[in-house]
N, C-alpha and C positions, 0 to 999 in steps of 0.2 A: 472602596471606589472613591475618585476625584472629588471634591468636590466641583462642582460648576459655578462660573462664579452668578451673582444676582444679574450681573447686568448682560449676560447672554440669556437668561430666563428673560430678562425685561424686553429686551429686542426682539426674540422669537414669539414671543405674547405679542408683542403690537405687530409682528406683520402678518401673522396668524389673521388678526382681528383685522386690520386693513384688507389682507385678501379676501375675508369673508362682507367689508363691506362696500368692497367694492362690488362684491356679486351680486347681493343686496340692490345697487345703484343701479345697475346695470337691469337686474334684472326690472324693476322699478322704471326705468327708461324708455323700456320695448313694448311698454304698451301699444295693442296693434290698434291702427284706425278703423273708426265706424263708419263706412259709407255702403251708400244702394243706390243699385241701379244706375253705375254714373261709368263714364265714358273707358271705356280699358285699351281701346287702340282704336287708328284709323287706316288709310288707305287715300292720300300718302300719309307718311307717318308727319307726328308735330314735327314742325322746324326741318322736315325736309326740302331740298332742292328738287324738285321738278323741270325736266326739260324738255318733256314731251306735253303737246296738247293734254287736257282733261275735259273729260265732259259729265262725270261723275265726281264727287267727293264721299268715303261712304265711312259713316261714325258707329263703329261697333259697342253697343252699350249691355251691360250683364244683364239687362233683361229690356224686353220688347218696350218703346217709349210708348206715349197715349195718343190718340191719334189726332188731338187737335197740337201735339209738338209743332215747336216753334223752330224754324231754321233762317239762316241767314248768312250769306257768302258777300265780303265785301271784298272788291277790288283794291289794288294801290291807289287809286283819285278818290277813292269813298264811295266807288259809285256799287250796287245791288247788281251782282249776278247770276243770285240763284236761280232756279225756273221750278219751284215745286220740289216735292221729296216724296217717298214712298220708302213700305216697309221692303229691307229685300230676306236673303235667306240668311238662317245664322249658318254661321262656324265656327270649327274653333279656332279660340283663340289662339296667338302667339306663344304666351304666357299665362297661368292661370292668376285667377284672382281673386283674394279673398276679402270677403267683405262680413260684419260682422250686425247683427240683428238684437235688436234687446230684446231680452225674452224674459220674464217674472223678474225683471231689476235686474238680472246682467246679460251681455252681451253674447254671445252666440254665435261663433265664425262659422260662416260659408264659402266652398270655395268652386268658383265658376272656370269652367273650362268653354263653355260654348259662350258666343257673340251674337247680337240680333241687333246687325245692321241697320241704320236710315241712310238710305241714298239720297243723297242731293244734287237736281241736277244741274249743270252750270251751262245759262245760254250762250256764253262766250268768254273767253280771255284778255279783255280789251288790253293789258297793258303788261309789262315785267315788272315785277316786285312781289310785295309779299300781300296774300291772299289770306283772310281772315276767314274762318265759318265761326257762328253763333249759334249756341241751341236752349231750349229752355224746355223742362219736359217734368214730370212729378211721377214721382218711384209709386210702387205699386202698396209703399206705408203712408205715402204721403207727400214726403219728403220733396223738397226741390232740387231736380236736375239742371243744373245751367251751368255755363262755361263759355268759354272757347279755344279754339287748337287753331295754327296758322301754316301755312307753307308756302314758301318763294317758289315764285315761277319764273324761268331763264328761257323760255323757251318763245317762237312765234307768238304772234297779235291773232286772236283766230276773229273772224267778225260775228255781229248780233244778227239773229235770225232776220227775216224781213217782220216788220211790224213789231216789234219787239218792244216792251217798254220795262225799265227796272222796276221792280217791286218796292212798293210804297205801305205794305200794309204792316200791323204792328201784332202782336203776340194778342189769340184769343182774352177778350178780359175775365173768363172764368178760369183758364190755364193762371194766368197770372195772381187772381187771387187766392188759386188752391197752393200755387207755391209761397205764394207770402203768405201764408193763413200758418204754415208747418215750417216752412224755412229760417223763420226770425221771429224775436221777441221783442215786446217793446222794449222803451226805457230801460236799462242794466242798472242794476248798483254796482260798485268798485268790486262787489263780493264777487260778482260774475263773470269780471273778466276774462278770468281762467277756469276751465274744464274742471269737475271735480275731480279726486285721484282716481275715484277707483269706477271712472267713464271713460273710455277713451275716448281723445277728442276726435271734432268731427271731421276733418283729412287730412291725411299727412303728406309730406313734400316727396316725391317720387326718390326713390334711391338709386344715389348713384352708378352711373355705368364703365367704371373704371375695374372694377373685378377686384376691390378690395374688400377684406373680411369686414363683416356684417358683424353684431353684436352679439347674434347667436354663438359667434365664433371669439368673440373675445369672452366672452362667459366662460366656454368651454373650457380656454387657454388659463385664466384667472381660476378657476375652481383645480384645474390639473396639476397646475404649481402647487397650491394649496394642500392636496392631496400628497403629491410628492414630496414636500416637503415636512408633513405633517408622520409619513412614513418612514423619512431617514430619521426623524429625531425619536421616533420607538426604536429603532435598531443602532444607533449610535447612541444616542443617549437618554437612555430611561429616564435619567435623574431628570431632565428638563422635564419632561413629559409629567412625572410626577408633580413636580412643583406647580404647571401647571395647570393640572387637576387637581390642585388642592391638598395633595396626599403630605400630609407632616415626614419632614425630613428628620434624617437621623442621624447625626454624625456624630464622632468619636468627641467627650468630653473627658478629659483627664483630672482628678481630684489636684488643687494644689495639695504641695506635701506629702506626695505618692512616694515617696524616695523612700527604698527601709531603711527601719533605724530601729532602736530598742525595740522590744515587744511590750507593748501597752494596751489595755484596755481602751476599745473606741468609748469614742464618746457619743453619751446619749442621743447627744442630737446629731451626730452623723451615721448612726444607727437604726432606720426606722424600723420599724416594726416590720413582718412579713415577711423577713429576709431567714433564707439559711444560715447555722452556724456555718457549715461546714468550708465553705467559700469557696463552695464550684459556681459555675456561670448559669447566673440567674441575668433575670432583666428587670424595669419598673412595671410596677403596674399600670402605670399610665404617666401624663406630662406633670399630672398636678402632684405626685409622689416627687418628680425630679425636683422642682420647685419648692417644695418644702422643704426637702434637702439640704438644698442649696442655702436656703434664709437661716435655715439652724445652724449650720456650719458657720455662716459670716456673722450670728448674733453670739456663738461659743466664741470666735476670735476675741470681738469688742470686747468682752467679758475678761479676756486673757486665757481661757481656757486653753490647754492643749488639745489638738485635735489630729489625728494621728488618720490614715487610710487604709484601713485594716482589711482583711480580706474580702467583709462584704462589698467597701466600696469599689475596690480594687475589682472584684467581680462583675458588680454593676455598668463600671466605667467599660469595662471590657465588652459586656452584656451592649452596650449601644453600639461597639461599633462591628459585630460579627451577627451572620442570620440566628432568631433565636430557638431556641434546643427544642429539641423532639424527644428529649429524654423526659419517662414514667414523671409524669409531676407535674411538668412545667407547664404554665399558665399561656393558652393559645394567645399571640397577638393582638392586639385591638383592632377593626377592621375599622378605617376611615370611608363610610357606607355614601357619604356624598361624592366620593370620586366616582362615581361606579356613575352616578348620574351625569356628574358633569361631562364624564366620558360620552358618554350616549349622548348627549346633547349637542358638544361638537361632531361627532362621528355625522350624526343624525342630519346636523346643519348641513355638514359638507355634501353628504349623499343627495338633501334635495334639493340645493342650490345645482348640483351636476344635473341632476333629470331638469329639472326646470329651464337651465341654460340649455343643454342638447336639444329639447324637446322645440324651445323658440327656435334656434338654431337652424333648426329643423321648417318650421315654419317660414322662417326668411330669407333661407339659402336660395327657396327655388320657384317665389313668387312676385310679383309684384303688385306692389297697391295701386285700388284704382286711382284713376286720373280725376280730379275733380277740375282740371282747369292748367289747359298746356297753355297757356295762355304768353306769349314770350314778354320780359319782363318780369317774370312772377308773379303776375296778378290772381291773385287767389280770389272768389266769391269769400267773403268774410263768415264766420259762425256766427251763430246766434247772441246776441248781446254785444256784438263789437261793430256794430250801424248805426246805433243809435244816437249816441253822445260822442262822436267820436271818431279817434284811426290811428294809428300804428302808426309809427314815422322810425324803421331800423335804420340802421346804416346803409348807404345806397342806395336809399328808396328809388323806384324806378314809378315807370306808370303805374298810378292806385287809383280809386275815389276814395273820398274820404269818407262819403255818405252814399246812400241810394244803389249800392251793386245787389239789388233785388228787393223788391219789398218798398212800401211806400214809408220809407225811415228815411228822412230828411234832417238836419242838424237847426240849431239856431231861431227853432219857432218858441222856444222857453227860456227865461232868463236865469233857470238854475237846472242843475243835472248832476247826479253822479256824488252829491252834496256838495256839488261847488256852488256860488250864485257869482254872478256880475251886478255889481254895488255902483250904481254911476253916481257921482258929487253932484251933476248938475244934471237935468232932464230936457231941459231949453234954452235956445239962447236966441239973440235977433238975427236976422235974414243980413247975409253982408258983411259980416266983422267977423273976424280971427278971434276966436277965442281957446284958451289952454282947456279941450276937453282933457276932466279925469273923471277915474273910474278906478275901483277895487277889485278882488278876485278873491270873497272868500270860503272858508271851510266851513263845514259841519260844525266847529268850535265857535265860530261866527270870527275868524280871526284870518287877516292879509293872509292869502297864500304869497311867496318869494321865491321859490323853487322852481324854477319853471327850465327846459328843456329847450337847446336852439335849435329850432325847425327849417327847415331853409332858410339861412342865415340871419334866422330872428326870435327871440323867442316867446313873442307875441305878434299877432296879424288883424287889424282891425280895422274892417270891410264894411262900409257904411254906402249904403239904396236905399232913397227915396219909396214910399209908399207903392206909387204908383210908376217903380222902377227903373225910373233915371236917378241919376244925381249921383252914380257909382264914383267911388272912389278905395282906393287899398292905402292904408296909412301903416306907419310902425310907431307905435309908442317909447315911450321909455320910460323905467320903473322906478321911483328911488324905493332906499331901504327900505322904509315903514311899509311897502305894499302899493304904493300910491303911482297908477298909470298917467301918463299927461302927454297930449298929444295934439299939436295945431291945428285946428278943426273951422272950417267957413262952410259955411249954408246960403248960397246967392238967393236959393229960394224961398217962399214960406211952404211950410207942410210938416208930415209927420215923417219923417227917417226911421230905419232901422239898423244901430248899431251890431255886428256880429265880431266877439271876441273871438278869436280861433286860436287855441295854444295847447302844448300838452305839457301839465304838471305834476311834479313829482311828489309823489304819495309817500306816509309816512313808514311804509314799510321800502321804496324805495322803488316802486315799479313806476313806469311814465304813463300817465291817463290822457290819452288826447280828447278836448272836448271844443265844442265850437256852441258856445251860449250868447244869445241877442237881448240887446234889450231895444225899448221905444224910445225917441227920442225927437220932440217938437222945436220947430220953430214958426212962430205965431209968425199970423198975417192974412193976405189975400191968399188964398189957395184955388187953383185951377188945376185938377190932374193931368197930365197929360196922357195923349192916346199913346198906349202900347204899338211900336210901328209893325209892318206887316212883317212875315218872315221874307229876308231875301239872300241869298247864300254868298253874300259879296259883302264887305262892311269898308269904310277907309275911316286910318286913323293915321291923322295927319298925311304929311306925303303916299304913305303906304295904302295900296289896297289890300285886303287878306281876304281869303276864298276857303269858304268853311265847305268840306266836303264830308258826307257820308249821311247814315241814315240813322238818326237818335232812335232809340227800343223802349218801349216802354217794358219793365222790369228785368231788363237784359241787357248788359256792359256791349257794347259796338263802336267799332272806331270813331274817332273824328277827325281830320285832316285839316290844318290851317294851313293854308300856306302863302306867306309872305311877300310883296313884290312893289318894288318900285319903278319910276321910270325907265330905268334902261334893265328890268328885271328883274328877278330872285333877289331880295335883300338878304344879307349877312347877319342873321340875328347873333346876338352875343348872350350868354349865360345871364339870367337873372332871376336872385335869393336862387341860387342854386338849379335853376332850369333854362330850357328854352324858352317856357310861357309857362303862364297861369292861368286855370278855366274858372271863375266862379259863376253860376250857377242860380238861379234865384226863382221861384214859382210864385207866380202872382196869386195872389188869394191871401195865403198864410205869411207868406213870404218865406218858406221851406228854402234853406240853406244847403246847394250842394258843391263841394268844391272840391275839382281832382285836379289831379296833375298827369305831366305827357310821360312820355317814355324818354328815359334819361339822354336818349339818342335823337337827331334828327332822324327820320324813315324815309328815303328818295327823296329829301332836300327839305321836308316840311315836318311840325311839328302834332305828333300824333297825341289826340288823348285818348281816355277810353271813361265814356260817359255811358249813366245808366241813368234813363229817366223816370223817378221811381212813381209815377203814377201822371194819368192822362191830366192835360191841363194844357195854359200856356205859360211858356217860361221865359229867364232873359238870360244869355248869355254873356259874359266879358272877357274879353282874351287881354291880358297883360303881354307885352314882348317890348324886348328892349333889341336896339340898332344906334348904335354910334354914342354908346355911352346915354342915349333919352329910352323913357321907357312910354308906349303908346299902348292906349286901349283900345280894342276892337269891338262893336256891342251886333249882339243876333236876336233875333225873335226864334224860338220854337215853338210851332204850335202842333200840339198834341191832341187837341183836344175834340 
C-alpha cells in the first residue's frame, strides 16, 4: 500500500481535534439559565404597539406571585396609572419554560407550561407613548422577582375616573427586605464577578426571533462532520487512521547491497540470531531486533567488512513489506494493545459529545427562557455581587444604574473595594482658592493603578457633595504616567465634602471592574449646614426649567422623565460624555452614591432614566444636560422617607 505522506496525517489529526473542541466549547457555552418564578409573558406582549383602549395589563409569571406584590403602570409624563392588581386565572402559556432549581449542589430543570396571571388594572390612558409596568414579588425559594416589560400605546386619551388620584405608595417594607435579604450580596471581590462554571448563571438574554439555528443545532452539525469524516478516513484510508491511533507502521525497507553477486557467507552481524536458514519469508521479532540490525551492519561497514544480503535478510526486508505468514511456525504478530484504547476513546468522545449536543438541541429548539426584565434598552436587574462596587459599562451602554436596581447596595460610602483604595495627596484645603486636587488609585500590591477604561468619554469621573448636599459638582481629571490624578478643584464654602471616584479599571487578567470609591474631604472654617430644600418636581438651571416626572420605588427600577424647556419651549439638548444627561444620586445620612444613566434615546422629546431607590430615606438628585455647547445642572429633593 501507499504510503501517506506525514503531513495529510498532521492535518487530519488537527481537524479531528478542532472539531472535537469545538463540541467541547460549544457544548460548555449552553449552559441553561437558573431562574424562578419570574415573568414568561404578558398581554400585551413587551414592546408591543397597542391601539385599542386597555383597562387591564396582565403579567403571567410560572408560579402564583405573594400577595403583598408590588405593581406599578407608569404613563409617558411619569404620571401612576395603575388602580390595584388581583390574582387572575392561570393558562397556558405561549411557550413553555424551563427554569432550573438547585437541588444537593446542582441544578435541576423544570419545565412550566401553565401561567398564573397578576391583573393590573389601569384607571386611564392619559396620553400616547410608551407605558411602563413594574413589579417586585419573591419566588416561593426566596429569590427576588423584579423587572419591568413596556408597550406603546397609539391609540385614544381615555379619561381618569371621577375622584381619582395616582398612586403614591411604595413596595411593602417586608417584601422589600425579603428580596434584598436572597437577591444580592454584599461587598464582591474581583473573584465574584463571574458565575462559577459549573452554576449557571442567574438569567440569560432572551433568544432571538429570527429562526436561526440555535447551538443545540450547531453541536449536531459540528459532531456530524466529525463523524463523517472520521468514517471516510477508515474506508479510504486505513493507513491514516492507524497512524493515528498510534498503530507502528510498516513499510518496505530494502537492505543496501541487495543486488546478487557472488555467493558469500553473511556476515555475523547481519545475521541475527532466530532467523531460518532456509530463506523463506520470515519477519522480526519485534522493532528492537530491526534496530540492531541495522547498527551491526553500519559498525561491519566502518570496519571494512563485507557484508553481503543473503537470503535471510533478503527475506526479512520482504517479510516487512507483505501480510505476515500463517504458515506452521511462524511467530503471530505483535499486537500494539494501546490502539484498541485509543480507538475507544475517540469513538467514545464522538458518540457522547452527539447525545449531549442532540439532547440540548433538544432542549433549546422548542423553548424559551424566562424573562427576567423586558425592560426596552436592556436593562437587566444585575446578579448578585455586580451592585456592590460597581457596573458594566459594554459597548452601547443604554439606560442602566450603576448602583441600587434592588437591595439597599449603594456605591461610594468606603474609600476601598474590590482591593482597589482612593489614596488623596491632600485631605483639605481653604475655603475660595483653586487648588490642583490629586489623588491615587491603588491595588492590592499597594501600587498606581494606569489602566483604566474610557466611560463615557472619560476615563475617570470625580463627583464631589458637600456633607449636607449642596456644593455638587462633576470634574474630569487627568492622569500622568506614575498614577497621579490632578484636577482644579475650589470650595467657596467651609465644611466636610465628599469626593466619589467613579471609573472602571482594567485588571490584571484583563476583564474591566467598574467601581465608584469616596473618600472625605475638609475644608476648615465657619460651618453652617444648610437645610435640605423640600421636594418640588420643577428645578431651573440657569435659563432652563426641567420638570422631573414619575414616581421613584423604593427597591424597584421606575422611570424618570426630565424634561427640558426654555422660554419659547422644548430646549435642544445636545449629547453630553456620551448622553443626553446624567442622574447622580446621593442619600443623606451616609452619603450612599447612586449614579445611572438615561436611555440612549430621547422618549417623546425628553430624557428618560431608570432610577431605583435602594432604601427609604431622603435623597438629592442632579441632573447634568448640556444646550448650546454649556452644560447646566438641575438639583431635586426625594423624599422617601
Amino acid at each position: 500500500m501507499r504510503r501517506c505522506p506525514r503531513t495529510t496525517v498532521r492535518v487530519t489529526s488537527g481537524l479531528l481535534a478542532l472539531l472535537l473542541a469545538t463540541a467541547v466549547t460549544l457544548l460548555a457555552d449552553t449552559t441553561p439559565a437558573a431562574a424562578h418564578g419570574n415573568l414568561a409573558m404578558s398581554t400585551p406582549k413587551a414592546d408591543a404597539t397597542v391601539s385599542e383602549p386597555l383597562t387591564t395589563v396582565q403579567l403571567y409569571f410560572t408560579e402564583q406571585v405573594v400577595p403583598n406584590a408590588y405593581f406599578a403602570v407608569t404613563a409617558p409624563g411619569g404620571t401612576r396609572v395603575d388602580n390595584g392588581w388581583s390574582h387572575g386565572q392561570p393558562r397556558q402559556l405561549d411557550r413553555p419554560v424551563r427554569e432550573y432549581f438547585l437541588v444537593d449542589g446542582t441544578f435541576q430543570p423544570r419545565e412550566y407550561t401553565t401561567g398564573f396571571p397578576a391583573v393590573v388594572n389601569l384607571a386611564h390612558l392619559p396620553a400616547k407613548g410608551r407605558y411602563t409596568v413594574s413589579y417586585l414579588s419573591v419566588a416561593s425559594d426566596g429569590e427576588a422577582v423584579r423587572g419591568t416589560m413596556s408597550f406603546r400605546y397609539t391609540g385614544a386619551v381615555t379619561p381618569a375616573p371621577a375622584g381619582w388620584r395616582p398612586p403614591t405608595d411604595q413596595p411593602d417594607p417586608s417584601l422589600v427586605a425579603a428580596a434584598d435579604q436572597h437577591g444580592h450580596d454584599s461587598e464582591p471581590s474581583p473573584a465574584s464577578a463571574a458565575p462559577p462554571a459549573s452554576a449557571p448563571p442567574a438569567a440569560a438574554p432572551a433568544p432571538t426571533s429570527d429562526g436561526g439555528p440555535g447551538a443545540g443545532t450547531w453541536i449536531a452539525v459540528t459532531i456530524a462532520v466529525a463523524a463523517v469524516l472520521l468514517g471516510l478516513l477508515v474506508w479510504r484510508r486505513p493507513v491514516i487512521v492507524g497512524r493515528l491511533l498510534g498503530r507502528a507502521e510498516r513499510t518496505p525497507q530494502r537492505a543496501r547491497g541487495s543486488r546478487k553477486g557472488p555467493k558469500s557467507v553473511p556476515s555475523r552481524s547481519a545475521a541475527p540470531a532466530g532467523r531460518t536458514r532456509s530463506g523463506s519469508a520470515t519477519r522480526a521479532r519485534s522493532g528492537a531486533t530491526d534496530r540492531r540490525r541495522t547498527t551491526a551492519v553500519a559498525a561491519a561497514r566502518s570496519r571494512g567488512e563485507a557484508v553481503t544480503a543473503g537470503p535471510a535478510a533478503t527475506a526479512s526486508s520482504t517479510a516487512l513489506s507483505t501480510p505476515p505468514s500463517t504458515a506452521p511456525g511462524d511467530e503471530p504478530p505483535p499486537v500494539d494493545r494501546s490502539s484498541n484504547t485509543r480507538l475507544a476513546l475517540l469513538v467514545g468522545g464522538l458518540v457522547v459529545a452527539l447525545l449531549a449536543g442532540f439532547g440540548l438541541g433538544r432542549l433549546g429548539g422548542g423553548e424559551q427562557p424566562a424573562v427576567t426584565d423586558a425592560r426596552p434598552g436592556g436593562l437587566s436587574v444585575p446578579a448578585a455581587g455586580s451592585a456592590a462596587d460597581g457596573h458594566q459599562h459594554p459597548p452601547g451602554t443604554g439606560a442602566h444604574a450603576h448602583t441600587g436596581d434592588g437591595g439597599d447596595q449603594v456605591a461610594g460610602a468606603w474609600v476601598s473595594a474590590a482591593g482597589y483604595t482612593l489614596q488623596p495627596v491632600q485631605r483639605s484645603q481653604p475655603p475660595g482658592v483653586r487648588v490642583d486636587y490629586q489623588f491615587r488609585i491603588v491595588d492590592g500590591n499597594r501600587q498606581p493603578a494606569t489602566d483604566f477604561a474610557v466611560v463615557h468619554d472619560k476615563p475617570l469621573h470625580l463627583i464631589v457633595v458637600g456633607r449636607d448636599l449642596s456644593g455638587y459638582q462633576h470634574l474630569h481629571p487627568s492622569m500622568s504616567p506614575d498614577g497621579v490624578w490632578t484636577v482644579p478643584l475650589e470650595l467657596p464654602r467651609a465644611g466636610d465634602y465628599r469626593l466619589y471616584a467613579d471609573f472602571s479599571v482594567t485588571t490584571a487578567d484583563g476583564r474591566q471592574l467598574p467601581l465608584v470609591l469616596g473618600v472625605d474631604h475638609h475644608v476648615p472654617g465657619v460651618y453652617t449646614p444648610a437645610q435640605l430644600p423640600a421636594p418640588e418636581p420643577k428645578a431651573t438651571a440657569g435659563p432652563y426649567t426641567v420638570s422631573m416626572e414619575g414616581t421613584p420605588t423604593i427597591g424597584l427600577s421606575a422611570p424618570i422623565v426630565l424634561r427640558v424647556a426654555g422660554a419659547s419651549g422644548p430646549a435642544q439638548l445636545e449629547p453630553y460624555l456620551g448622553a443626553y444627561g446624567h442622574l447622580v444620586v446621593v442619600r443623606e445620612g451616609d452619603l450612599g452614591y447612586v449614579h445611572v444613566h438615561p436611555e440612549p434615546e430621547l422618549v417623546d422629546g425628553a430624557v428618560t432614566f431608570w432610577l431605583t431607590v435602594p432604601s427609604a430615606g431622603r435623597y438629592r438628585a442632579f441632573f447634568d444636560f448640556q444646550v448650546g455647547g454649556k452644560v447646566y445642572t438641575a438639583d431635586y429633593t426625594l423624599d422617601l422617607s
